[in-house]
N, CA, C and O atoms as a CHARMM CRD file, in Angstrom:
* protein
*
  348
    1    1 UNK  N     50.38900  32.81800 -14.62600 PROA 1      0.00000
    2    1 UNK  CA    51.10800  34.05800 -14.80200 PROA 1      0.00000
    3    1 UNK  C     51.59000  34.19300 -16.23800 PROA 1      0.00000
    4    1 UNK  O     51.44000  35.20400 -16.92400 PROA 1      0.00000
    5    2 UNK  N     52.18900  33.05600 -16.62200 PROA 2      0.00000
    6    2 UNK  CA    53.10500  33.35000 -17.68000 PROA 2      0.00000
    7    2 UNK  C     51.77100  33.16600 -19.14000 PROA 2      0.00000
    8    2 UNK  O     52.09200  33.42700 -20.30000 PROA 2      0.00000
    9    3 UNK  N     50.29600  32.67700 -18.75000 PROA 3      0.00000
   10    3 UNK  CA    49.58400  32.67900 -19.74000 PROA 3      0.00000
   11    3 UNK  C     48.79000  34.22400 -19.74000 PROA 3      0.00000
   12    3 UNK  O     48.34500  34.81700 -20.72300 PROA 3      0.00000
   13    4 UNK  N     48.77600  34.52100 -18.76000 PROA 4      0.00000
   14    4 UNK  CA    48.32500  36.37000 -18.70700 PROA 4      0.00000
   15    4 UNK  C     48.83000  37.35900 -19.38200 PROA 4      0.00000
   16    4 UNK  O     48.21600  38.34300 -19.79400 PROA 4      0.00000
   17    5 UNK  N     50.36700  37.03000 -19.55600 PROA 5      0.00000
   18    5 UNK  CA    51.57300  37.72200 -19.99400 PROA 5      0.00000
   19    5 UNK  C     51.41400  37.23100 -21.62500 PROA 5      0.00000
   20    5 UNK  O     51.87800  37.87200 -22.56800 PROA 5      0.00000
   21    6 UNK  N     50.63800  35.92000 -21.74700 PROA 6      0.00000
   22    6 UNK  CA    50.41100  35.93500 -23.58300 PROA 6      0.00000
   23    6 UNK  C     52.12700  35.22400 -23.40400 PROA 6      0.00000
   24    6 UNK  O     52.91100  36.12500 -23.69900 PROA 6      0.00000
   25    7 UNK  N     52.51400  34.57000 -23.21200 PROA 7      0.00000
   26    7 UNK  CA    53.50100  33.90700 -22.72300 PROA 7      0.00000
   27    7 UNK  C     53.07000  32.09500 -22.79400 PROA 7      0.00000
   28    7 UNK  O     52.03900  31.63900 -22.29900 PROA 7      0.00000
   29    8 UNK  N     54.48800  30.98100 -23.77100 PROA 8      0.00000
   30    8 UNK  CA    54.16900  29.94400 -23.77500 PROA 8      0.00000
   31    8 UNK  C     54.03600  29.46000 -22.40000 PROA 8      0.00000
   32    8 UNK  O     55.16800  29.45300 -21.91700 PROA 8      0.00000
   33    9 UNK  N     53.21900  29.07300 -21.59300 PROA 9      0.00000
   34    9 UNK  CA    53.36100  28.22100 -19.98000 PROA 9      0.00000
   35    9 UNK  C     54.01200  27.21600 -20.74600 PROA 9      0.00000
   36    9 UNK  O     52.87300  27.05300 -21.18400 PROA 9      0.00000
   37   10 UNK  N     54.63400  26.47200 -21.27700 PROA 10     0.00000
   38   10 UNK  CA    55.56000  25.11300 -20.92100 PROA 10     0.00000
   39   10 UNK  C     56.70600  26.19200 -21.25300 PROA 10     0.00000
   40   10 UNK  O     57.65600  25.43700 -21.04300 PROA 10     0.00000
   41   11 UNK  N     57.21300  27.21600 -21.56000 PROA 11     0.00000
   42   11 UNK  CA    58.57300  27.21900 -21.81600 PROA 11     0.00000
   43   11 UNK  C     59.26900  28.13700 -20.37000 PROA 11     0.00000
   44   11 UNK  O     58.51900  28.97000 -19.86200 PROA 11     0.00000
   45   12 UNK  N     60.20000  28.01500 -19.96500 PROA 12     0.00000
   46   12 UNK  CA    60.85200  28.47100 -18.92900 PROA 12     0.00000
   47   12 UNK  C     61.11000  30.18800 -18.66100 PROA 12     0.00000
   48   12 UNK  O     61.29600  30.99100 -19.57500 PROA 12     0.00000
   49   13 UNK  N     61.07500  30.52700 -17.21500 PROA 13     0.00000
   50   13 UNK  CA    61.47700  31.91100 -17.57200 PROA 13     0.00000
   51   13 UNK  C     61.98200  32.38000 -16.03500 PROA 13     0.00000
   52   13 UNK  O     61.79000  31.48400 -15.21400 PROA 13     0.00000
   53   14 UNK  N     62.65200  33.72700 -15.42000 PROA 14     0.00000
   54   14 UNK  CA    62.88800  33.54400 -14.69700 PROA 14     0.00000
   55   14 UNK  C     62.05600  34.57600 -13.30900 PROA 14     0.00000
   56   14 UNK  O     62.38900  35.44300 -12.50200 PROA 14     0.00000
   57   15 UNK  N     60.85900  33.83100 -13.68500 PROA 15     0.00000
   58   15 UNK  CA    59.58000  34.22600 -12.90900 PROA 15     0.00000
   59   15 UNK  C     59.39200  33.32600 -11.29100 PROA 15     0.00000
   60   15 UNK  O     58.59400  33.82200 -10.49500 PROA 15     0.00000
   61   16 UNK  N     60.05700  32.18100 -10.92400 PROA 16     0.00000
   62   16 UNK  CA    59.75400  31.41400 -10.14300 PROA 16     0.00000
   63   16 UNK  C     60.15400  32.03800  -8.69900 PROA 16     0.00000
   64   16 UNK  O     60.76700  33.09300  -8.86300 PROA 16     0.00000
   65   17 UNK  N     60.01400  31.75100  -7.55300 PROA 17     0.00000
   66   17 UNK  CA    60.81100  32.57300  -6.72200 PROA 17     0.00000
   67   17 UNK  C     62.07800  32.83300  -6.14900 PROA 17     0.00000
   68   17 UNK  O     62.53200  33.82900  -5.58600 PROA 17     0.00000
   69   18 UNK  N     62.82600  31.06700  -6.56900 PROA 18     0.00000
   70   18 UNK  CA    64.43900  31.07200  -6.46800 PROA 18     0.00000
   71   18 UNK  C     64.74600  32.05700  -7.11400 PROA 18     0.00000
   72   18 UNK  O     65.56700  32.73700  -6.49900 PROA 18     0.00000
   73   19 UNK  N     64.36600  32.61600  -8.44300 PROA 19     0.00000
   74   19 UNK  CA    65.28500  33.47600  -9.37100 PROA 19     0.00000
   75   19 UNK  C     64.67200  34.76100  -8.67300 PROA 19     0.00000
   76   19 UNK  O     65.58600  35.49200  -8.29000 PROA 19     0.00000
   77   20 UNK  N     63.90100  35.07100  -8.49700 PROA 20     0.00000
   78   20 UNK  CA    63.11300  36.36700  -8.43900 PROA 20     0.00000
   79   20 UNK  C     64.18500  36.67400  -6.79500 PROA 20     0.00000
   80   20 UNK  O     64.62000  37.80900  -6.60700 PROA 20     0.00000
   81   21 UNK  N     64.44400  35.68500  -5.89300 PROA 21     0.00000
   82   21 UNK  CA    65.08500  36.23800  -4.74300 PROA 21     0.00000
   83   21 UNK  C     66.61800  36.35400  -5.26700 PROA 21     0.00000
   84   21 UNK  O     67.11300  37.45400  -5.02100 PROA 21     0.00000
   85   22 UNK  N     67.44600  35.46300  -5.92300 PROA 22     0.00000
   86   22 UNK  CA    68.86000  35.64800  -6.81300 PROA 22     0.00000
   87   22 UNK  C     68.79200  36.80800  -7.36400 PROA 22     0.00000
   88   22 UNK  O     69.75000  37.54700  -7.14000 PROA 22     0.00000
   89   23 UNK  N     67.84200  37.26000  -8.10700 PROA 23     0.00000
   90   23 UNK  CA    67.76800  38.33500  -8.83100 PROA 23     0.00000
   91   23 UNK  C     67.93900  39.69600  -7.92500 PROA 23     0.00000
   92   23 UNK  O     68.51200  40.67200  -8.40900 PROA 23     0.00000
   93   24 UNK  N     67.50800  39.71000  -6.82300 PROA 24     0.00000
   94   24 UNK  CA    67.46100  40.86200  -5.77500 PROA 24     0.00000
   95   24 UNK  C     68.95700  40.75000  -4.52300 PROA 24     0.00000
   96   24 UNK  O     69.18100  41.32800  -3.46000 PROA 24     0.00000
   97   25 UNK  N     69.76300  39.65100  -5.37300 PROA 25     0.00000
   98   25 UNK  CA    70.78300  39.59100  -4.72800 PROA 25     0.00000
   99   25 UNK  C     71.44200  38.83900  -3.46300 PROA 25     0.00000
  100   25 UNK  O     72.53100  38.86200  -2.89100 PROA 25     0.00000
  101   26 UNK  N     70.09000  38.09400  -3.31300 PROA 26     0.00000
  102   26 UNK  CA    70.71300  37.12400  -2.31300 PROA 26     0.00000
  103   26 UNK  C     71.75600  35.66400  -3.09700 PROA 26     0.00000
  104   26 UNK  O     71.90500  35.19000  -4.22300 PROA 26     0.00000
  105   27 UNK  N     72.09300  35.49200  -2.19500 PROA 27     0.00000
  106   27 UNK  CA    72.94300  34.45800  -2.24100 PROA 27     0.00000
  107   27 UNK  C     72.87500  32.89900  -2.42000 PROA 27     0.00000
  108   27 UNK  O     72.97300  32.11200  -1.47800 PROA 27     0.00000
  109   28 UNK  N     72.73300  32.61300  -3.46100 PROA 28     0.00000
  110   28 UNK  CA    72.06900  30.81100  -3.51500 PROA 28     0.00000
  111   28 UNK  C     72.05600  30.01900  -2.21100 PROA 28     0.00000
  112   28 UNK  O     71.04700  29.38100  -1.90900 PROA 28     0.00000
  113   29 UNK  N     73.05800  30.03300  -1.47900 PROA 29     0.00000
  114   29 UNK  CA    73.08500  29.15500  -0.01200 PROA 29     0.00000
  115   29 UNK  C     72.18500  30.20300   0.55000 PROA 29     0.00000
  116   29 UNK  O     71.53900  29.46600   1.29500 PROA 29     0.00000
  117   30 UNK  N     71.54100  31.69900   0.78200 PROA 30     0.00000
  118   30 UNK  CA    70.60900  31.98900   1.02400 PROA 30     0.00000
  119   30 UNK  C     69.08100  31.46800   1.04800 PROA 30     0.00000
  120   30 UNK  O     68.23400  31.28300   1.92200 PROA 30     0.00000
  121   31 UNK  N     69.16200  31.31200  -0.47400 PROA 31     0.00000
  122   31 UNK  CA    68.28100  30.71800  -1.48400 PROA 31     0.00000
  123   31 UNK  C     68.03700  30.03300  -0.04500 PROA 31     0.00000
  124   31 UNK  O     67.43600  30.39300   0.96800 PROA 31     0.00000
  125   32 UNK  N     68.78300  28.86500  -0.41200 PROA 32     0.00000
  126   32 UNK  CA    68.58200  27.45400  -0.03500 PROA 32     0.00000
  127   32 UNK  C     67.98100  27.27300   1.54300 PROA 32     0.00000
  128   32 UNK  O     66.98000  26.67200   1.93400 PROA 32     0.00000
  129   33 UNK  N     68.82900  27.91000   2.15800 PROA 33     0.00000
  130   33 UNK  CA    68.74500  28.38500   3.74300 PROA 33     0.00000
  131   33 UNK  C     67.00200  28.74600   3.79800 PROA 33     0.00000
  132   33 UNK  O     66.20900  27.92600   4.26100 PROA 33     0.00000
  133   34 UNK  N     66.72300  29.61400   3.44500 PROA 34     0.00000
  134   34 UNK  CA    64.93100  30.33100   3.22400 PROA 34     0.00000
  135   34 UNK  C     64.21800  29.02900   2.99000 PROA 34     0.00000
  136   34 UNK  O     63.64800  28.56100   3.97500 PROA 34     0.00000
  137   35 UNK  N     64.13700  28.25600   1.68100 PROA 35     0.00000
  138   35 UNK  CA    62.88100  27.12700   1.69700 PROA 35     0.00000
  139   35 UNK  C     63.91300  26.34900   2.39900 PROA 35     0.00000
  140   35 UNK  O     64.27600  26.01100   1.27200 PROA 35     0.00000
  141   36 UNK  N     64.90400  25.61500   3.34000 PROA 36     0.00000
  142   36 UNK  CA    64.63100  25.06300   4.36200 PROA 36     0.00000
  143   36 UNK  C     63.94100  25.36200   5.26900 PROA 36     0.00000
  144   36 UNK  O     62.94300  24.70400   5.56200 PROA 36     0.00000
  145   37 UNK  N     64.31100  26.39800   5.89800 PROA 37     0.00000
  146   37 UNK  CA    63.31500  26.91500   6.92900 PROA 37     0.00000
  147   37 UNK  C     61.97300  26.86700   6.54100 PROA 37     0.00000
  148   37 UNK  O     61.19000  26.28200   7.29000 PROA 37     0.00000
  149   38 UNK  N     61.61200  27.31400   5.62800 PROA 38     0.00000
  150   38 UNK  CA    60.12800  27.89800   5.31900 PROA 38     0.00000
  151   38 UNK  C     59.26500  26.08000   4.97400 PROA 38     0.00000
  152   38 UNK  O     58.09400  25.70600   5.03800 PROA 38     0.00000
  153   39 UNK  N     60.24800  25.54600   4.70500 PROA 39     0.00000
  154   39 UNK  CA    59.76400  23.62900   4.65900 PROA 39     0.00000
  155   39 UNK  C     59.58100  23.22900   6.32900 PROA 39     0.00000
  156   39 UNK  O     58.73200  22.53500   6.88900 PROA 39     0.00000
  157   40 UNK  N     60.74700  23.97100   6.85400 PROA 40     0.00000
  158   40 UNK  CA    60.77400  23.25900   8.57200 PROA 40     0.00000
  159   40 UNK  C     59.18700  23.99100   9.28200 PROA 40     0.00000
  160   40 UNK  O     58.53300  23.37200  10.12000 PROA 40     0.00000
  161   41 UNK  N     58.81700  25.23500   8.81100 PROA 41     0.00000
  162   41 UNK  CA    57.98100  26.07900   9.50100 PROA 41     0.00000
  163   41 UNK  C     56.60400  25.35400   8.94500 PROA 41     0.00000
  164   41 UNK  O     55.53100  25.21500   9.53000 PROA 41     0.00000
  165   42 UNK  N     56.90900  25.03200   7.91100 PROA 42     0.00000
  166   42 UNK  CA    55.89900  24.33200   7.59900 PROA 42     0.00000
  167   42 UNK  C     55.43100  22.51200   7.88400 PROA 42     0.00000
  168   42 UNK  O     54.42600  21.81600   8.02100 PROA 42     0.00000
  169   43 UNK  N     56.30900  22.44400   7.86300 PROA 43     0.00000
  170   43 UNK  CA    56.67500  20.51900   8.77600 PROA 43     0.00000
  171   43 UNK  C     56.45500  20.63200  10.12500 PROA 43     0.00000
  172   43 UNK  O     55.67400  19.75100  10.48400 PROA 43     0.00000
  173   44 UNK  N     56.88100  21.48200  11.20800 PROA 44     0.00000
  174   44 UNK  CA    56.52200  21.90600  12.66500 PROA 44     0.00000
  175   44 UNK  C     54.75100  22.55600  12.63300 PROA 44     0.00000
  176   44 UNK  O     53.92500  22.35600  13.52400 PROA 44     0.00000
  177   45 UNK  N     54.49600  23.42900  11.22700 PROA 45     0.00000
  178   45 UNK  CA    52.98800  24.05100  11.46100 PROA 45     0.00000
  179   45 UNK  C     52.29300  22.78800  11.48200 PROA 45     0.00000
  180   45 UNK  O     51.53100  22.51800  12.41100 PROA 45     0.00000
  181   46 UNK  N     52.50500  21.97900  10.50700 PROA 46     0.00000
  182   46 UNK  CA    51.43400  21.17300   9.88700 PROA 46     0.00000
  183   46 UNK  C     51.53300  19.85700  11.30500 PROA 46     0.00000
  184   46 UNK  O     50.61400  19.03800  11.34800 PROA 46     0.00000
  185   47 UNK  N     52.45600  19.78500  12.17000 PROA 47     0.00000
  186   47 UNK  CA    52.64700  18.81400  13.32700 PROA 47     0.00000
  187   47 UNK  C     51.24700  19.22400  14.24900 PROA 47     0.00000
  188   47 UNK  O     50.21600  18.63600  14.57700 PROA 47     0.00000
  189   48 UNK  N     51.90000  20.72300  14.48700 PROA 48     0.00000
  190   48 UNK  CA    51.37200  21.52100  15.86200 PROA 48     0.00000
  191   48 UNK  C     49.53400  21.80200  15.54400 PROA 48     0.00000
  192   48 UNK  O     48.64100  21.99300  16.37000 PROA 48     0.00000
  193   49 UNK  N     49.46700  21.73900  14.17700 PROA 49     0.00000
  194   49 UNK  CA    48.01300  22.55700  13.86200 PROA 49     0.00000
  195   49 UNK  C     46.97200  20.90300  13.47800 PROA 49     0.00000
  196   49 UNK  O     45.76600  20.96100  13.23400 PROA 49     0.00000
  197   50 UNK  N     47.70300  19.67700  13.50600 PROA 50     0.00000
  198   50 UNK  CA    47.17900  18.08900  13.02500 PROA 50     0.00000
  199   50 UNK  C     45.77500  17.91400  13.62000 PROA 50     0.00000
  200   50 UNK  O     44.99500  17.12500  13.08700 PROA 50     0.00000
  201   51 UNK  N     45.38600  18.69000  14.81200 PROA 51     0.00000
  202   51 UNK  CA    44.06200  18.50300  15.42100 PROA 51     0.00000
  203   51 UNK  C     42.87900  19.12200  15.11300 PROA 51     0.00000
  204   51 UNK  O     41.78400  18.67600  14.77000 PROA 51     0.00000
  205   52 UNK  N     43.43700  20.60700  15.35900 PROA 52     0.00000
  206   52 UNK  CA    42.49800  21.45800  15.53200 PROA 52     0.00000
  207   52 UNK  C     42.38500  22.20900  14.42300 PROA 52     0.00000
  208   52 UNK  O     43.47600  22.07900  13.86700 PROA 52     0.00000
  209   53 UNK  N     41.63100  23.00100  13.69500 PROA 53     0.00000
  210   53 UNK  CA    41.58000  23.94000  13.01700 PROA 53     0.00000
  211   53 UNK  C     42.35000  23.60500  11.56600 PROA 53     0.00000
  212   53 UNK  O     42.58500  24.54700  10.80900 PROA 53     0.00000
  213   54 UNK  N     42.65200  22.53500  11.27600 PROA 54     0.00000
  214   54 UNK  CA    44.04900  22.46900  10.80200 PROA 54     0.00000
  215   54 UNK  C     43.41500  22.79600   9.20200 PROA 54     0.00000
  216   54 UNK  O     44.36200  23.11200   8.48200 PROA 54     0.00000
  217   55 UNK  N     42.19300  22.81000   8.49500 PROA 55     0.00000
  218   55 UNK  CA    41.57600  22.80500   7.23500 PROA 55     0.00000
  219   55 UNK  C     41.90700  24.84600   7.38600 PROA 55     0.00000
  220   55 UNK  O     42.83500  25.49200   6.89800 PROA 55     0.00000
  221   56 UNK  N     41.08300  25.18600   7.98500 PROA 56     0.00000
  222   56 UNK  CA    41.44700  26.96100   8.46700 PROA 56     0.00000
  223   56 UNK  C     42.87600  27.55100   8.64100 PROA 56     0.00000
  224   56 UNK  O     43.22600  28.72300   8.50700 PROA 56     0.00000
  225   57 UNK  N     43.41500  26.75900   8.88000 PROA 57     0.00000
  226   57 UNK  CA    44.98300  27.02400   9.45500 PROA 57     0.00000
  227   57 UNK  C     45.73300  26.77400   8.15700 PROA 57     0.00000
  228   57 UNK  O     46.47500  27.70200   7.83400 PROA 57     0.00000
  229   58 UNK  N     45.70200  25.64800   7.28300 PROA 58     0.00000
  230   58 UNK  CA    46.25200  25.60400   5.89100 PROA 58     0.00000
  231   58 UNK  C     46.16500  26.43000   5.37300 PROA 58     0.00000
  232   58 UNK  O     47.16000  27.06000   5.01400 PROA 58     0.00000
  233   59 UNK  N     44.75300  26.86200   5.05700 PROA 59     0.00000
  234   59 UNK  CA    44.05900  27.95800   3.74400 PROA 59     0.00000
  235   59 UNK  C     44.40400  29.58700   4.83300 PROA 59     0.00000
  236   59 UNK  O     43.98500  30.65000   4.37700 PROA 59     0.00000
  237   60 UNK  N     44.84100  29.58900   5.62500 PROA 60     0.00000
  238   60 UNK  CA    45.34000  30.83100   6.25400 PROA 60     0.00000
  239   60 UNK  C     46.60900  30.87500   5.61600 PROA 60     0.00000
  240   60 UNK  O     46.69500  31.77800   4.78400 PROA 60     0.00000
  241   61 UNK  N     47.75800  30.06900   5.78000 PROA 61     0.00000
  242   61 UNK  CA    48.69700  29.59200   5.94100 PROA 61     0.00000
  243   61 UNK  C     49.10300  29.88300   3.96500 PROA 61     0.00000
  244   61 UNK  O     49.96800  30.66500   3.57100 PROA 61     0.00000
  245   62 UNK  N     48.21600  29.02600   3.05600 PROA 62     0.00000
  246   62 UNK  CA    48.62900  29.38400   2.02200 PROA 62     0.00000
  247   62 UNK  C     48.44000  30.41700   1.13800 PROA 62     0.00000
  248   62 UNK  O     48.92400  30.59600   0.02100 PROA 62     0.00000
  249   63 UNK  N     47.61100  31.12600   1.83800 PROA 63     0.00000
  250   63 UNK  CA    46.90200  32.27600   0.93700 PROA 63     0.00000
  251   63 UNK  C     48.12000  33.53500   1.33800 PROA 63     0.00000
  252   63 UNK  O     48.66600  34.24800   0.49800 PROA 63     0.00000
  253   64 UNK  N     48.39500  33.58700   3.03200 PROA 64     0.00000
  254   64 UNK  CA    50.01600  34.12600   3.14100 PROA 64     0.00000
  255   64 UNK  C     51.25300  33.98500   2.39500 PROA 64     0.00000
  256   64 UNK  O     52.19000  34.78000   2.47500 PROA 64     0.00000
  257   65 UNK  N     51.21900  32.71900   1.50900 PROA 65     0.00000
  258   65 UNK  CA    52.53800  32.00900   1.07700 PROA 65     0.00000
  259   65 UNK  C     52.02000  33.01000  -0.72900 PROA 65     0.00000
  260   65 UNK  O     52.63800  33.84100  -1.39400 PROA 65     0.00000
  261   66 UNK  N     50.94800  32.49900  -0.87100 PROA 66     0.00000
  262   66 UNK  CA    50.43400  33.16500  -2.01700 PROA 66     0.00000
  263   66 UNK  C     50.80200  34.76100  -2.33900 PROA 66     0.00000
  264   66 UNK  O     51.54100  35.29300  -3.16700 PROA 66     0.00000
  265   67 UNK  N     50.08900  35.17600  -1.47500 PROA 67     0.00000
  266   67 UNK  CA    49.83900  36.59200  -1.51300 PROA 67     0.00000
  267   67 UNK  C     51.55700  36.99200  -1.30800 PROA 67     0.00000
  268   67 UNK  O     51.87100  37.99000  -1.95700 PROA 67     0.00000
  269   68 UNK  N     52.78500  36.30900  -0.44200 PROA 68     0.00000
  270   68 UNK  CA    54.08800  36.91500  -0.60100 PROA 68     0.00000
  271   68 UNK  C     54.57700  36.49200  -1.67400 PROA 68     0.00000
  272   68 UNK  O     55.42600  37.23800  -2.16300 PROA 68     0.00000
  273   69 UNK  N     54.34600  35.53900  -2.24000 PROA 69     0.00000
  274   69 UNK  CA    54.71200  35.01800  -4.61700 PROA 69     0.00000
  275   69 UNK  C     54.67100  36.01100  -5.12700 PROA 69     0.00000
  276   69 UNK  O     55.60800  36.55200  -5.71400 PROA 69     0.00000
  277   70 UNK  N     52.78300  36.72000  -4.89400 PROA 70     0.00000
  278   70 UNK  CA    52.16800  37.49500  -5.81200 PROA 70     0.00000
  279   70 UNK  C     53.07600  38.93700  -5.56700 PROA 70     0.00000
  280   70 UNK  O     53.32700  39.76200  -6.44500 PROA 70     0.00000
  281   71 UNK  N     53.40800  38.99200  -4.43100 PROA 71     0.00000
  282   71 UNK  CA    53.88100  40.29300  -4.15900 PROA 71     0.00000
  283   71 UNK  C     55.03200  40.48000  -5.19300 PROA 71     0.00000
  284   71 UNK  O     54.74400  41.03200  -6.25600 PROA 71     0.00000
  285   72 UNK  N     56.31200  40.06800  -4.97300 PROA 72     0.00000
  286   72 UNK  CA    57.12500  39.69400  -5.13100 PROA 72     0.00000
  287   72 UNK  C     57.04900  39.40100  -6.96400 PROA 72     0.00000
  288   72 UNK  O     57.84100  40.14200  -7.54700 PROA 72     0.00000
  289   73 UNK  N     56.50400  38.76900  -7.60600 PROA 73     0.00000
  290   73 UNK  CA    56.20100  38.56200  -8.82800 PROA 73     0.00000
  291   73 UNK  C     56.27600  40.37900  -9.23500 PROA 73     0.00000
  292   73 UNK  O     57.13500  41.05700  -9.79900 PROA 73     0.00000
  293   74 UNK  N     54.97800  40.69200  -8.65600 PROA 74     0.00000
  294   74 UNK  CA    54.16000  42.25400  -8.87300 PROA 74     0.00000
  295   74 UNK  C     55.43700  43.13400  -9.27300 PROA 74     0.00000
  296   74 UNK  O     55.54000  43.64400 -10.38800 PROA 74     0.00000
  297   75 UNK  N     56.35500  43.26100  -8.31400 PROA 75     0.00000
  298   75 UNK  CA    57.02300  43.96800  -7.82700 PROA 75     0.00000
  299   75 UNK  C     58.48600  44.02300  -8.87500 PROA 75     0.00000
  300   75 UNK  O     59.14300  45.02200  -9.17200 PROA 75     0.00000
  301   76 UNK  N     58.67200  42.83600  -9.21900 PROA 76     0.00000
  302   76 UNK  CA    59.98400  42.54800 -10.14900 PROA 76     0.00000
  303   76 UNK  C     58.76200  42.97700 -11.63500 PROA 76     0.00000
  304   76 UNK  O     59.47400  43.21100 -12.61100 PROA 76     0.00000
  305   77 UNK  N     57.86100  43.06300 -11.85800 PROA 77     0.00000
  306   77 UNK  CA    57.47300  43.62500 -13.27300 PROA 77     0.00000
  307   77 UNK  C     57.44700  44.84100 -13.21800 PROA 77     0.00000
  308   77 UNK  O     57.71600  45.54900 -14.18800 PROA 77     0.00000
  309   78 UNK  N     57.01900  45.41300 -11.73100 PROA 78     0.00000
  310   78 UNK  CA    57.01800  47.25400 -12.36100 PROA 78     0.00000
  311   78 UNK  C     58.62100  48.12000 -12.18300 PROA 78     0.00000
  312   78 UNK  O     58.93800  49.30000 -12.32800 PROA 78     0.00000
  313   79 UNK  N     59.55600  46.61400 -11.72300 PROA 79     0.00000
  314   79 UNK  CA    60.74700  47.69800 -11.71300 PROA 79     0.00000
  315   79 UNK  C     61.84500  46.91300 -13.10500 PROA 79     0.00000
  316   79 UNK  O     62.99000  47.12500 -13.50200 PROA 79     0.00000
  317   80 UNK  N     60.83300  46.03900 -13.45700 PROA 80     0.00000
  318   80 UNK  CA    61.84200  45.37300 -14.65700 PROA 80     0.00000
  319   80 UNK  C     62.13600  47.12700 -15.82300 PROA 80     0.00000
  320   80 UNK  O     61.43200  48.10700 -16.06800 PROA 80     0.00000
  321   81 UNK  N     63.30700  46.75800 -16.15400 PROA 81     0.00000
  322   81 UNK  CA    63.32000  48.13600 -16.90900 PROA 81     0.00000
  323   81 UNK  C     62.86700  47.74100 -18.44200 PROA 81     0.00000
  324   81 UNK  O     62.73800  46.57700 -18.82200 PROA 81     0.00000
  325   82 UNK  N     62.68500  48.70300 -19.11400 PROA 82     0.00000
  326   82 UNK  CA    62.27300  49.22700 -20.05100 PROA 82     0.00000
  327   82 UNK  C     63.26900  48.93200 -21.50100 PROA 82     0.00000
  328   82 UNK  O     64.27500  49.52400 -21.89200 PROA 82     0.00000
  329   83 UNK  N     62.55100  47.81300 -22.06000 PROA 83     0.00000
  330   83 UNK  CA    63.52900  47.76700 -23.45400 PROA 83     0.00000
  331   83 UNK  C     63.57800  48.20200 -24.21100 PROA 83     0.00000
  332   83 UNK  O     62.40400  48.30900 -24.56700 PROA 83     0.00000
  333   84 UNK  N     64.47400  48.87400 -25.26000 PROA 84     0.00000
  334   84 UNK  CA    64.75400  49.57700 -26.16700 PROA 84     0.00000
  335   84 UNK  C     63.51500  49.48000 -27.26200 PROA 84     0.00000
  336   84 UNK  O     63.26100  50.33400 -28.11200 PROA 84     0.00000
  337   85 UNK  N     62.91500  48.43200 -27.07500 PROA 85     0.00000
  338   85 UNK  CA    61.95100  48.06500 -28.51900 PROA 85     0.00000
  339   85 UNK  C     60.46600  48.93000 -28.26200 PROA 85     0.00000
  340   85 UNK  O     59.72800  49.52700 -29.04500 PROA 85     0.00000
  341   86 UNK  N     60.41100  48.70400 -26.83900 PROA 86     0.00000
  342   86 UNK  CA    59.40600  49.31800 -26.12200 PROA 86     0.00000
  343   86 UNK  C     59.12100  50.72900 -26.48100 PROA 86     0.00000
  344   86 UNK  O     57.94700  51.03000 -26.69400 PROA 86     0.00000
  345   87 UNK  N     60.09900  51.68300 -26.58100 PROA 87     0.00000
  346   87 UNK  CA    60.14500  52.58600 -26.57000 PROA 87     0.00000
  347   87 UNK  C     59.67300  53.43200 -28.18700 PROA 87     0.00000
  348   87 UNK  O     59.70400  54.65900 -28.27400 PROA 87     0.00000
């Protein structure tokens, strides 16, 4: 992302998804609350799915996790506002 943007990738920014959900106003113990769960949903998937299907069921599984990043990323650039320099 941040090399698309013509952006250093080693230097920091607040693109990741902790900030991107802080940023929209949730609440850090929110934060926190969400990737527990979303670790537990994923610790119970990866139990329940160990037999069958489970190569199909990952790449289902992460391309969902993906595609809600990408969203979410998308979404904080077209409403980031507009800087003075820009203009």
């Amino acid at each position: 992302r941040r090399i698309i943007q013509k952006k250093n990738p080693l230097k920091g920014d607040r693109g990741h998804l902790h900030h991107l959900l802080l940023d929209r106003g949730w609440k850090p113990q929110k934060v926190a609350i969400f990737y527990w769960g979303a670790t537990m949903i994923c610790g119970v998937f990866g139990l329940i799915s160990a037999e069958k299907q489970s190569v199909q069921t990952a790449l289902t599984f992460m391309g969902l996790a993906a595609f809600f990043i990408v969203a979410l990323n998308l979404r904080s650039l077209i409403r980031k506002p507009q800087s003075p320099e820009a203009e």
